[in-house]
C-alpha positions in Angstrom: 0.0 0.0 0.0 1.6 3.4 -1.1 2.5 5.7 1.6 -0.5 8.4 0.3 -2.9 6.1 0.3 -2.4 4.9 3.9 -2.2 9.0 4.8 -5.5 9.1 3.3 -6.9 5.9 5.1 -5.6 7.8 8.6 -7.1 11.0 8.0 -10.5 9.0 7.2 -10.3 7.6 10.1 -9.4 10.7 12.7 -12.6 12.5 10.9 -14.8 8.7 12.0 -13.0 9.2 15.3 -14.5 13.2 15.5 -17.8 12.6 14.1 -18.4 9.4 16.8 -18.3 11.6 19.6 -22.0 12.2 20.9 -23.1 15.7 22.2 -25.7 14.9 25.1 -28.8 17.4 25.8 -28.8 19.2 28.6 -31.1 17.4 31.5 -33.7 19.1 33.9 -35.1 16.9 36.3 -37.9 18.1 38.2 -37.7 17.3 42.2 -41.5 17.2 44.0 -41.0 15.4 47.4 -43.5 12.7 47.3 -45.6 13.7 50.5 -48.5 16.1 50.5 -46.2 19.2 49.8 -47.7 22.5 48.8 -43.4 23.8 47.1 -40.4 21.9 47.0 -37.1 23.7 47.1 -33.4 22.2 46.4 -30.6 23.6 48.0 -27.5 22.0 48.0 -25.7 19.1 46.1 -22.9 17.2 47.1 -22.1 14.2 44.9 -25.3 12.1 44.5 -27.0 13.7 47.4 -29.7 16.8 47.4 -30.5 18.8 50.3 -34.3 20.8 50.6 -36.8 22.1 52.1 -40.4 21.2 51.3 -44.0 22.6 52.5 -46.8 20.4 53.4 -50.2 20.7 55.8 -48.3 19.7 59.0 -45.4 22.2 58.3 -41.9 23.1 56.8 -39.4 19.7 56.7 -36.2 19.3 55.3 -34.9 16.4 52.8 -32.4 14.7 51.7 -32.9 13.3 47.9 -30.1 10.2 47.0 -30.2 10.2 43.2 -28.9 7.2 41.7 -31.4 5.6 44.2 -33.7 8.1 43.9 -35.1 7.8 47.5 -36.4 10.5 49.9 -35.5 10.9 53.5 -37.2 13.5 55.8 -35.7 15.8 58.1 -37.2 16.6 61.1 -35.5 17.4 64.2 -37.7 16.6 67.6 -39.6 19.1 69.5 -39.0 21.7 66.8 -41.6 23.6 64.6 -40.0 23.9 61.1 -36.9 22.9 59.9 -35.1 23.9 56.6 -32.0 22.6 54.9 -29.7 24.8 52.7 -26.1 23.5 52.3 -24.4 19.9 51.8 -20.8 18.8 51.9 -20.2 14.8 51.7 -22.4 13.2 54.8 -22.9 16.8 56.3 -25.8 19.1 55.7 -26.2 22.4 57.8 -29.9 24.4 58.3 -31.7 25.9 60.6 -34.6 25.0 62.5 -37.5 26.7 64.5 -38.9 26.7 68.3 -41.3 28.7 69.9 -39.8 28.2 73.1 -38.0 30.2 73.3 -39.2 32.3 69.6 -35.7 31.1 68.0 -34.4 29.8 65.1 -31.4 27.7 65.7 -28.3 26.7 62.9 -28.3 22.8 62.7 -25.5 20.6 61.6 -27.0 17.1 60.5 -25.3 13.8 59.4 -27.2 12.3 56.7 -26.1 9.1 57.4 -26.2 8.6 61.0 -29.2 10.6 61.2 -27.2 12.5 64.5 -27.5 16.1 64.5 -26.4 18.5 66.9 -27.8 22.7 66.9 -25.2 25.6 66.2 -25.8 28.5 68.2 -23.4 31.6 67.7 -22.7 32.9 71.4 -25.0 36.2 71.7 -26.6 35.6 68.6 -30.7 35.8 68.9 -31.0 33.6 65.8 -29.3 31.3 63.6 -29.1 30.3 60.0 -26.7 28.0 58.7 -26.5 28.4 55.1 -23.4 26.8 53.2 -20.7 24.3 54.3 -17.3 23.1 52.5 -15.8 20.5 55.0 -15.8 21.7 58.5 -16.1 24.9 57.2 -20.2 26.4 58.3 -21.1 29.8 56.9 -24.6 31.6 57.5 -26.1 35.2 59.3 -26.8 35.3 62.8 -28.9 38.5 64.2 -28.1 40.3 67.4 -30.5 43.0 68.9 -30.7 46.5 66.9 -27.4 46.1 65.2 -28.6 43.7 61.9 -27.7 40.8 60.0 -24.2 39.4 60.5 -22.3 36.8 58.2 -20.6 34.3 60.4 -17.8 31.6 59.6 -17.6 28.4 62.1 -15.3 26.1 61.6 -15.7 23.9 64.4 -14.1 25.6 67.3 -14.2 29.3 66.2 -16.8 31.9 65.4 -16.1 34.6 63.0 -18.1 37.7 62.6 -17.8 38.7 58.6 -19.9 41.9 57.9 -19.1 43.4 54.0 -17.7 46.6 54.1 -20.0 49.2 54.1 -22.9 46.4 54.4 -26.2 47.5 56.3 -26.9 43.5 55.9 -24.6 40.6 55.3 -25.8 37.3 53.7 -23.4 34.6 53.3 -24.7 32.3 51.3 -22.2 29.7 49.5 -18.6 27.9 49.9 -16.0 26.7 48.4 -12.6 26.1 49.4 -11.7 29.6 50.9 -14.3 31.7 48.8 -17.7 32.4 49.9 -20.1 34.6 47.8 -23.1 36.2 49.8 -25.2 39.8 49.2 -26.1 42.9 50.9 -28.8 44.9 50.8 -26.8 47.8 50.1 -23.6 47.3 48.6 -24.0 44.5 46.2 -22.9 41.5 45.5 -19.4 40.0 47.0 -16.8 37.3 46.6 -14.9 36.7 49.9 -11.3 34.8 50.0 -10.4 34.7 53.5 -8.8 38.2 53.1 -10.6 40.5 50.3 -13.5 41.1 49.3 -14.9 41.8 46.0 -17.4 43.0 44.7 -19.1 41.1 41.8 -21.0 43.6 39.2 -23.6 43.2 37.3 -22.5 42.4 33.6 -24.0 44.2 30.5 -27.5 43.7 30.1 -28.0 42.5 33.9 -29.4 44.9 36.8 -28.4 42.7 39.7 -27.2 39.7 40.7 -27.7 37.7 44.0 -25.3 34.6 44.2 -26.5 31.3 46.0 -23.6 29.1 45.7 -20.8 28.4 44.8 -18.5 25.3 43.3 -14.6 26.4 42.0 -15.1 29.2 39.7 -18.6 28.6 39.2 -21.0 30.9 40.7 -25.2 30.5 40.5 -27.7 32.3 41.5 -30.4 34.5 40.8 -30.3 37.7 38.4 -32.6 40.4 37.2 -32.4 42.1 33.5 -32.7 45.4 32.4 -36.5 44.7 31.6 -36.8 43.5 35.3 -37.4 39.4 34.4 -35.5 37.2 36.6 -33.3 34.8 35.2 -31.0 32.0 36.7 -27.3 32.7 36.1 -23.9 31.0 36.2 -21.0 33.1 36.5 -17.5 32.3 36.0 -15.7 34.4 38.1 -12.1 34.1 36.8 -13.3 35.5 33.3 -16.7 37.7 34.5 -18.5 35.7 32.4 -22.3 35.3 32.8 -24.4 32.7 31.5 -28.6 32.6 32.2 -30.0 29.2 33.2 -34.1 29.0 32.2 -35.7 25.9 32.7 -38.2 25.2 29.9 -41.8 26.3 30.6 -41.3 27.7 33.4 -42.1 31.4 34.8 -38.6 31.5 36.8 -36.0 29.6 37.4 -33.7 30.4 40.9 -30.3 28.2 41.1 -29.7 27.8 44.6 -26.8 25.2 44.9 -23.8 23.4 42.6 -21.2 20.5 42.8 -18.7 20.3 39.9 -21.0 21.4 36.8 -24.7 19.6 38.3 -26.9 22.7 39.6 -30.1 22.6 42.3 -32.4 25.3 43.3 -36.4 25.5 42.4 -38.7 27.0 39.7 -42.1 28.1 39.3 -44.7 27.6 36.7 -48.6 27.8 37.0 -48.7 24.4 39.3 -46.8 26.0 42.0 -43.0 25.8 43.2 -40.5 22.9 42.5 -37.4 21.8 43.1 -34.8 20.7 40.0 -32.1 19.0 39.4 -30.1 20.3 35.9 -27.0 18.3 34.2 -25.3 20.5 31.2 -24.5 19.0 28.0 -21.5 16.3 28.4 -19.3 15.2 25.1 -19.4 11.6 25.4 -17.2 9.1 23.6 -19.0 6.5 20.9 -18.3 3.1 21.4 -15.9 3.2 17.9 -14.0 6.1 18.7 -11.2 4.0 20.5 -10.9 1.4 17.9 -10.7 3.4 15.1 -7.9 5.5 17.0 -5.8 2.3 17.5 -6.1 1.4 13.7 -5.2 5.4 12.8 -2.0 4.8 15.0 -1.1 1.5 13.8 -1.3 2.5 9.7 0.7 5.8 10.5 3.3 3.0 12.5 3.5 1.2 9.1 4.2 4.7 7.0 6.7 5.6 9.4 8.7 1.7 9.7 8.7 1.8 5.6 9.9 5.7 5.4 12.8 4.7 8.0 13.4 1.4 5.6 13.9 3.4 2.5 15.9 6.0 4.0 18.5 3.3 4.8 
């Protein structure tokens, strides 16, 4: 076979190899807790596991949704009015739940495996709300008297106060690693690294953005256009790039949580409120492609023995 014509073959074959890759659709799953639930809300992923809260005629419950298995697990905590669920790192979920005696909401830490849970109550703090975690890393707002709403960091042994410069209000909502993003009612929108913090604007075409969590570089959230319709949004922070996120059919759609590229949060049509689950498009390798690269590698092998053969 002449050198050309095995050339030809390869190149034949590397276009085979290109056109068997498979662009996926992007996937919305739709997440209704299967109780008697008036609005289900997602708000955290970690791996295979969702964290929520969900409304039904004997009150607010968290939930923890396993998806591979695709089985429910309530979360109520005893002798306590309402609880909700917002953040999820591996077997750990933080919240917040309710009493009435005393008229408090408390921060909770539950293990979704052991069930165990234990409350998190900021010294001097009049209530709680755990929000995000990342490891033993706990962020939320606590309130205190007359003087507002206060971010706080806990990692286990220490409580930090983190109020945004200039901030009336501080709500921390996501982590990752040492970044958290949160929002003020004042002063915008922040990114927080442990030393700095920065303020996230608004890119063209966008009148405000209010982040919900975070994963690496990827922020999501909710945003609002110049023509005042809300939108869901992931950001990039390392190249300010902004990309809306509208489930199909629906009136609004409000990311709350992400792990890696999978996104949680809730939208709302004419039905009511629910909770979704979306997975971005994924290139995926055809069953072929691997084959026909082997055969591409061995025919350019063969041009290359034979070129070597005639050059000596």
């Amino acid at each position: 076979m002449k050198k050309i014509e095995i050339v030809a073959i390869c190149a034949a074959l590397v276009f085979l190899c290109v056109a068997n890759f498979a662009q996926a659709d992007d996937v919305w799953t739709t997440l209704d807790a299967p109780f008697v639930v008036y609005q289900t809300i997602a708000y955290g992923i970690s791996g295979d596991n969702i964290i929520g809260t969900y409304d039904a005629s004997d009150g607010q419950h968290g939930f923890v949704y396993e998806v591979e298995t695709k089985t429910w697990n309530v979360i109520d905590i005893p002798g306590t009015e309402m609880v909700e669920m917002f953040g999820i790192s591996g077997n750990d979920a933080v919240g917040s739940y309710y009493t009435s005696t005393p008229n408090k909401w408390h921060g909770l830490l539950y293990n979704i495996v052991t069930r165990s849970w234990a409350s998190l109550d900021m010294p001097g703090a009049d209530s709680m709300n755990s929000t995000g975690i990342d490891g033993d890393n706990i962020i939320g707002q606590w309130l205190g008297g007359a003087s507002g709403l206060h971010g706080f960091l806990y990692d286990g042994a220490t409580w930090t106060t983190l109020n945004a410069p200039g901030a009336n209000d501080t709500k921390l909502m996501g982590i990752s690693g040492d970044n958290i993003v949160g929002y003020t009612d004042n002063v915008g929108s922040f990114l927080y690294n442990g030393a700095t913090w920065t303020t996230i604007y608004p890119p063209a075409g966008i009148g405000a953005i209010y982040p919900r969590g975070i994963s690496g570089r990827k922020i999501v959230g909710l945003c609002i256009d110049l023509s005042s319709k809300f939108h869901g949004f992931v950001y990039n922070y390392y190249d300010k790039t902004l990309t809306t996120l509208d489930m199909p059919g629906a009136d609004m759609t409000y990311p709350q949580g992400i792990d890696g590229n999978n996104i949680v949060g809730s939208y709302n049509d004419s039905s009511g409120t629910h909770g979704f689950l979306y997975v971005p498009p994924k290139v995926s390798v055809g069953a072929m492609t691997v084959p026909l690269i082997t055969l591409a590698i061995l025919l350019l092998s063969v041009v290359f023995i034979r070129r070597n053969q005639s050059v000596t």
